[in-house]
C-alpha positions in Angstrom: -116.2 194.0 8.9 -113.8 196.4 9.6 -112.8 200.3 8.9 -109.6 199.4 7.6 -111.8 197.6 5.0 -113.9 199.7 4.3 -110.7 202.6 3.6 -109.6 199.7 1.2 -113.0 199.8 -0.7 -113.6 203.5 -0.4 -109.5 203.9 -1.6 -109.7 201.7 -4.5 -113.1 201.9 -5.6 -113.6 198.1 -5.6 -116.9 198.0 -5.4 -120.3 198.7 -7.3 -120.8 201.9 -8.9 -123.8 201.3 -11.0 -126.3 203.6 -10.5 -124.9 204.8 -7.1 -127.4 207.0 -5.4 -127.1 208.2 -1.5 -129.5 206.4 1.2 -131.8 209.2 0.1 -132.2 208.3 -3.6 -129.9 210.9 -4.8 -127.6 209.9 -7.8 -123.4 209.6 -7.0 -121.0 210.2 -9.0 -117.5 209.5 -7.8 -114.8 211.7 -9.6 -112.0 211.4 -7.1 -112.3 209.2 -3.7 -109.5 211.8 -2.1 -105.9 211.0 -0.3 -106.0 209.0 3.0 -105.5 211.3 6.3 -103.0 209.3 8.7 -103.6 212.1 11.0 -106.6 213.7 13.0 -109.3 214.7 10.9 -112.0 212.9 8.2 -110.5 210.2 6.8 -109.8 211.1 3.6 -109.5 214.8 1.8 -110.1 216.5 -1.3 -112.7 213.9 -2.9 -114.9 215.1 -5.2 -118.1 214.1 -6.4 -121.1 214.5 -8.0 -124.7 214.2 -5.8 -127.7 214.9 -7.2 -126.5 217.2 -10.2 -124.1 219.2 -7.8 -120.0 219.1 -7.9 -118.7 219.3 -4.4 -115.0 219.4 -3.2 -114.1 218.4 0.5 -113.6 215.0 2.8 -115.0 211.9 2.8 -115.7 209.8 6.1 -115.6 206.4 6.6 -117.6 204.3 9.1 -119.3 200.6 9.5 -122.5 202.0 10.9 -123.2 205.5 10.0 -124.0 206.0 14.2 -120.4 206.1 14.5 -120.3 209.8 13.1 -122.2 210.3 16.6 -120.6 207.8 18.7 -116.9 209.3 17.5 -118.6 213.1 17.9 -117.7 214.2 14.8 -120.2 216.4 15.4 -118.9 218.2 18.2 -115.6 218.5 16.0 -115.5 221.4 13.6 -113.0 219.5 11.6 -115.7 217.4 10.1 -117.4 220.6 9.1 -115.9 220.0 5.5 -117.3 216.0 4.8 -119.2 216.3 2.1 -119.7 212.4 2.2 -120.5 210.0 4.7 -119.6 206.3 3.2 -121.0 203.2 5.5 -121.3 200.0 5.3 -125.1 200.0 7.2 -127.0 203.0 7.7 -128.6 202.7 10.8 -128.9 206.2 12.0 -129.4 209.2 9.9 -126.6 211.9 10.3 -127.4 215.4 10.4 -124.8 218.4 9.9 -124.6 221.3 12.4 -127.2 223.0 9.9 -129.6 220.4 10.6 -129.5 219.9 6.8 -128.8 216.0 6.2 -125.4 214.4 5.7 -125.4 212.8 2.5 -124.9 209.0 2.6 -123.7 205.8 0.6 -124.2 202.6 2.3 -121.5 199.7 0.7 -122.7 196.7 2.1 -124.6 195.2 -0.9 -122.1 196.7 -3.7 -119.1 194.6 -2.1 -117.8 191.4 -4.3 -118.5 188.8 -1.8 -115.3 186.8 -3.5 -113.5 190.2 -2.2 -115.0 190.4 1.0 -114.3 186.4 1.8 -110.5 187.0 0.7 -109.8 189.5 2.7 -111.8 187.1 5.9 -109.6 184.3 5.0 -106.5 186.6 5.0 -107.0 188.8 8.5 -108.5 185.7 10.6 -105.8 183.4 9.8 -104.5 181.9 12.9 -101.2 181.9 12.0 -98.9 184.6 13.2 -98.1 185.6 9.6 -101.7 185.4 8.0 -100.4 185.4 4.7 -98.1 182.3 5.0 -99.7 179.8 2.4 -100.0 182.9 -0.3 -95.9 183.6 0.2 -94.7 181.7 -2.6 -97.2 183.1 -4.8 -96.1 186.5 -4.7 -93.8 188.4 -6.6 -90.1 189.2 -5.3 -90.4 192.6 -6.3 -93.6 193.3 -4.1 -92.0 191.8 -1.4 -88.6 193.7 -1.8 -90.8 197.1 -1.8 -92.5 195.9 1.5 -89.4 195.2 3.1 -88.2 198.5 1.9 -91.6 200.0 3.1 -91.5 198.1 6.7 -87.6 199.4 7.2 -88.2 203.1 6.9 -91.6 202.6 9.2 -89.3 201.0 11.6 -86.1 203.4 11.2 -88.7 206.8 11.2 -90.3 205.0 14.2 -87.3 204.9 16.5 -86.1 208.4 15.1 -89.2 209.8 16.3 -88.6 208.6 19.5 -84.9 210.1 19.9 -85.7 213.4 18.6 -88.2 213.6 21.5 -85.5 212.8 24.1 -83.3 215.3 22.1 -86.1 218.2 23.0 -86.1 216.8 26.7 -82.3 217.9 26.8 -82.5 220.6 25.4 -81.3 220.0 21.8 -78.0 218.5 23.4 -77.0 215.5 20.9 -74.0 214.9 23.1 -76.6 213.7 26.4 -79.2 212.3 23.5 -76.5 209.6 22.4 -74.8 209.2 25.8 -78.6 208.5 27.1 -79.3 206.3 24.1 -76.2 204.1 24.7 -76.2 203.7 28.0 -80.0 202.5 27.5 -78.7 200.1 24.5 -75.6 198.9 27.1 -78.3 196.8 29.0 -79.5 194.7 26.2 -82.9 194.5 27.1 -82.5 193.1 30.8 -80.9 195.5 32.0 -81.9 198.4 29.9 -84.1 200.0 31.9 -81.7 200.3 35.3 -78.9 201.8 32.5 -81.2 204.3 31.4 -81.9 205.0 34.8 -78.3 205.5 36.1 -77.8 208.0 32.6 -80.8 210.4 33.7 -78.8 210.5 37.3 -75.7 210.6 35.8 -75.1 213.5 33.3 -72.8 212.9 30.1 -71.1 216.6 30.7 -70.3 215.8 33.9 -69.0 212.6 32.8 -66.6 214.6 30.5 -65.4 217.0 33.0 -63.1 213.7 34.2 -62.8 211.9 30.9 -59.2 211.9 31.1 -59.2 210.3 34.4 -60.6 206.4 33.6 -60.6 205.8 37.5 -63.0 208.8 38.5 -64.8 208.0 35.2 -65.6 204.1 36.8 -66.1 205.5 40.1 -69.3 207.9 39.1 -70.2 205.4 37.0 -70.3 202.1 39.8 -71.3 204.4 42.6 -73.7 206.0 40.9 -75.2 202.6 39.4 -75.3 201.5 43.7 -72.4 199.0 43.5 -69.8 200.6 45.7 -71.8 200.4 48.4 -70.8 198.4 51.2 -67.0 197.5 51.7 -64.3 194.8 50.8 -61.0 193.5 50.3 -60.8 194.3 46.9 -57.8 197.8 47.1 -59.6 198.5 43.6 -63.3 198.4 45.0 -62.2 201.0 47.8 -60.0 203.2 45.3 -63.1 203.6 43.5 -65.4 204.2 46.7 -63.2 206.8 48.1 -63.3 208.4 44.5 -67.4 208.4 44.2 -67.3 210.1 48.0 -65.8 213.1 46.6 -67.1 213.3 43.1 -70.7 212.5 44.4 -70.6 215.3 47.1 -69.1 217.2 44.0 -71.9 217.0 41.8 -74.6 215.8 44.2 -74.9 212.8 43.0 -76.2 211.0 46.1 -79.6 211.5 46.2 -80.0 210.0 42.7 -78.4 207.0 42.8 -79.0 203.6 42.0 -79.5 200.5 44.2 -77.5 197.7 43.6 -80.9 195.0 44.0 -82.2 196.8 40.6 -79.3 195.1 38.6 -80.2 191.2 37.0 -77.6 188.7 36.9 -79.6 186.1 36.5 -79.5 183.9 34.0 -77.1 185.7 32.0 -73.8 184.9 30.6 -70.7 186.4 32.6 -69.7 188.2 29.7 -73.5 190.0 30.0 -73.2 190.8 33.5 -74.1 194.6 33.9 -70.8 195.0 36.2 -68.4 194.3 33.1 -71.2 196.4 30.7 -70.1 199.6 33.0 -66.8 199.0 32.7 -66.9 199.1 29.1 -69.2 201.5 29.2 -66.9 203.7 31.3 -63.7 202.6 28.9 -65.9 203.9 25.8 -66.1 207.2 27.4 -63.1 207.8 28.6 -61.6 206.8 25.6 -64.3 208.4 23.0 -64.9 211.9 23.9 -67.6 214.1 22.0 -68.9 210.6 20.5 -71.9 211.5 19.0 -69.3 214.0 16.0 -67.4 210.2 15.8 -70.6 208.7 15.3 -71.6 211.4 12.5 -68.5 211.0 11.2 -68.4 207.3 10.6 -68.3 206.6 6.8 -68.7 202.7 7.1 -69.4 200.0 9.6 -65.9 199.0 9.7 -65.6 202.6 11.6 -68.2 201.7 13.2 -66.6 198.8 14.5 -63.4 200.4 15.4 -65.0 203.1 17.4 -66.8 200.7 19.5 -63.7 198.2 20.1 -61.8 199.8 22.9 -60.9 197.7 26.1 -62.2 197.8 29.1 -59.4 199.1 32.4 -56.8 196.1 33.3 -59.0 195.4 36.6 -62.7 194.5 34.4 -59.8 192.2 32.3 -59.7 189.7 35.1 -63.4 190.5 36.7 -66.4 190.0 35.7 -67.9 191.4 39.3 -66.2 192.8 42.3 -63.7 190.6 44.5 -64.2 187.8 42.1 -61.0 187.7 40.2 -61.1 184.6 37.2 -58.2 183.1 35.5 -58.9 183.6 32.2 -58.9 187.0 30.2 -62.0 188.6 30.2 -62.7 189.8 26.5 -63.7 193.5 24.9 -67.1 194.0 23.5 -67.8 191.3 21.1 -68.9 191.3 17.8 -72.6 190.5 18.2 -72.7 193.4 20.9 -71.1 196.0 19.3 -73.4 195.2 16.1 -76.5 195.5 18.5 -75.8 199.0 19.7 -75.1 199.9 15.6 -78.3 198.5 14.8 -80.1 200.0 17.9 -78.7 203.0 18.4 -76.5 204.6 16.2 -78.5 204.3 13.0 -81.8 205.6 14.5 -79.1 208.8 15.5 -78.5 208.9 12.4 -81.5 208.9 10.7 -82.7 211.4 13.7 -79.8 213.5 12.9 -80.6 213.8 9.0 -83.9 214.4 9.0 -83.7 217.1 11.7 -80.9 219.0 9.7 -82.8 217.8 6.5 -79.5 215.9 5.3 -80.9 212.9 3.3 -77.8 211.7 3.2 -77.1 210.8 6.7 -80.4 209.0 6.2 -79.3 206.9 2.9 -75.6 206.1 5.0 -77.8 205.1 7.9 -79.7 202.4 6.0 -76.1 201.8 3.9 -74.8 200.9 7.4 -77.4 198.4 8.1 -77.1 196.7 4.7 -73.5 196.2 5.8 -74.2 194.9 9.4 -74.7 191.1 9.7 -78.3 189.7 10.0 -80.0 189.4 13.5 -81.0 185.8 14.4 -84.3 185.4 16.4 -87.3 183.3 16.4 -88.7 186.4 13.9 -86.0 185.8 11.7 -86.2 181.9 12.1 -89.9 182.3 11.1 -89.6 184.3 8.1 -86.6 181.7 6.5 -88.8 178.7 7.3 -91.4 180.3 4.8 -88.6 180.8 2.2 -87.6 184.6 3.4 -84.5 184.7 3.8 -82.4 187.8 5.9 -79.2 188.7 4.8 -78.1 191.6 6.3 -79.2 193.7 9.6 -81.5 195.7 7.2 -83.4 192.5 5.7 -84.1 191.6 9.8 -85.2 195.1 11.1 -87.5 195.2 8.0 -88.9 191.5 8.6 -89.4 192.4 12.4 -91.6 195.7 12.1 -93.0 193.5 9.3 -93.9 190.5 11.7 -95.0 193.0 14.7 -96.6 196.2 12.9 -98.3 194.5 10.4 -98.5 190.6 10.7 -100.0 191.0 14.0 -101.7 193.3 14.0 -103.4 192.4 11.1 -102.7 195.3 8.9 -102.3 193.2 5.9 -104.3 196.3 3.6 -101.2 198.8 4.3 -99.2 196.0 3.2 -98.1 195.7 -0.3 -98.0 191.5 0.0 -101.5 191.6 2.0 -102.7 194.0 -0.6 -101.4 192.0 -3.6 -103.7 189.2 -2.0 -106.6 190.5 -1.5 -107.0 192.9 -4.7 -109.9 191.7 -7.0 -107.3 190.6 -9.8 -106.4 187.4 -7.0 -109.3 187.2 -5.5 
């Protein structure tokens, strides 16, 4: 048995009402069963029912044993003041209010459809990552469509909530929020958290004050991340060191810097290796001033696209790492890449940005974007089309991933429609 259960049966009503009465005897009527609370606070507010011949207005609680309105201290909390019914599955401890007077109490756990209660078993302790797997083909398109739709916005609200507490950390500064953002994005997971490192010791405005020289721009940027330390052959390796002396004295820089051992190469394709990620790091600032107005501004991906295709400087054309010149042409940021920091970054931003200035409409192009944006393909995505769900676009495989990780595994298949459509009485 579990709470989540329980909020189910309480939610829905699926259970037993005939001749209700509290653990006391008194008769229950239930007129409304309230609106869930997803925040602190009884668990669901402005029920109303009927015990023993008296209306009442207020909050309902929900627990498994009824000692859990002690072991919670709900009655230490003045917010629980207002529960006007205490609905268990086993009473096992009487609960009293702070008047002494007793907390009326109906106990669930012999007005449950077993057929109900088995479903929803079967469902929740299948061993299978996605629990409902067998029940997939089964279900209707358009509940699945309005899960995906459901999982997306979780997922999108989810990462916004997250930027829009880094934007109070600077200060409301969009400009340091999306430099920070991007630089964090830049390491693609393996090096993400030494790039969001070097941009909390390397500040975007100082950054711009020398966005017209590319040079000093790469210097900050390679001293600061630890690689010019040391010396070499290399007359562009010391151009740059001589540079970062006098801009890191400048803006004292020193103290902050980064050590060259924190970087990974390992394993990663040349074309990944964080030395050539700086560079074009460095080349999309120096060449994209003020992004985050671009980003705004951007009507389509195809903008998008175009903002984020700039070239590295001549020197990271034929390098991949310092005094290691190779033959071929190195290339631009690909594709896949530049569709990685769209999905990652730029449409949370968005969706930050509109619902901060209360603009749904950066929130609607935000998810336009993604719909636009080819699919991601992962062993998510690969596990979703081997059950028939196919992804499409970027938006189909962010949906399907918050789908797979905030639900699926964690079992929350009663705040999912699919899981829901399962386990109603109707199917079971």
């Amino acid at each position: 048995m579990t709470e989540a259960f329980l909020h189910y049966v309480w939610q829905f009503q699926y259970f037993d009402k005939t001749d209700l009465r509290t653990t006391d005897g008194d008769p229950v009527s239930v007129f409304n069963a309230g609106y869930r609370n997803t925040h602190a606070g009884p668990d669901f507010f402005n029920a109303k029912v009927r015990i023993g011949g008296i209306d009442w207005a207020g909050s309902a609680e929900i627990h498994i044993q009824s000692s859990g309105w002690t072991d919670h201290r709900h009655d230490e909390d003045d917010a629980y003041e207002n529960v006007i019914l205490h609905v268990v599955w086993n009473e096992d401890k009487k609960i009293r209010r702070s008047d002494h007077s007793l907390l009326p109490t109906i106990e669930l756990k012999h007005r449950v459809s077993e057929k109900l209660l088995l479903q929803y078993r079967k469902l929740v302790n299948d061993p299978q990552q996605i629990p409902c797997a067998p029940f997939l083909p089964g279900i209707a398109s358009l509940t699945q469509l309005s899960m995906l739709d459901k999982a997306l916005m979780q997922r999108l609200e989810a990462k916004a909530t997250r930027i829009q507490a880094t934007l109070a950390r600077n200060n409301n500064d969009w400009d340091e929020t999306t430099y920070q953002m991007l630089c964090k994005n830049f390491g693609f997971k393996v090096n993400a958290e030494p790039f969001e490192q070097l941009a909390q010791s390397l500040p975007y405005k100082v950054l711009l004050k020398h966005a017209d020289q590319p040079v000093q721009v790469e210097a900050m940027i390679f001293g600061q991340a630890g690689f010019l330390d040391g010396g070499g052959e290399d007359d562009y390796f010391l151009l740059l060191k001589r540079e970062y002396a006098l801009l890191g004295k400048k803006f004292n820089l020193y103290t902050s810097r980064l050590n060259r051992a924190q970087w990974k190469f390992m394993r990663l394709r040349p074309a990944n290796f964080p030395t050539l990620r700086l560079a074009q790091l460095s080349a999309l600032i120096g060449n994209r001033k003020n992004i985050f107005s671009q980003l705004v501004e951007a009507a389509s991906y195809s903008d998008l696209h175009a903002l984020f295709s700039v070239a590295q400087s001549s020197y990271w054309q034929h390098h991949y790492q310092f005094f290691k010149p190779v033959s071929e042409a190195v290339p631009s940021m690909g594709t896949m890449s530049i569709d990685n920091i769209i999905i990652n970054t730029v449409v949370p931003l968005l969706v930050a940005h509109g619902k901060e200035k209360d603009e749904q409409d950066l929130v609607d192009r935000a998810v336009e974007i993604l719909q636009q944006v080819a699919t991601e393909d992962n062993a998510i995505i690969r596990s979703w089309k081997a059950l028939g769900i196919k992804s499409t676009s970027a938006g189909d495989s962010q949906a399907l991933i918050e789908l797979h990780n905030s639900f699926c595994l964690k079992r929350r298949c009663l705040d999912c429609n699919i899981g829901f459509s399962i386990i109603q009485p109707s199917h079971a």
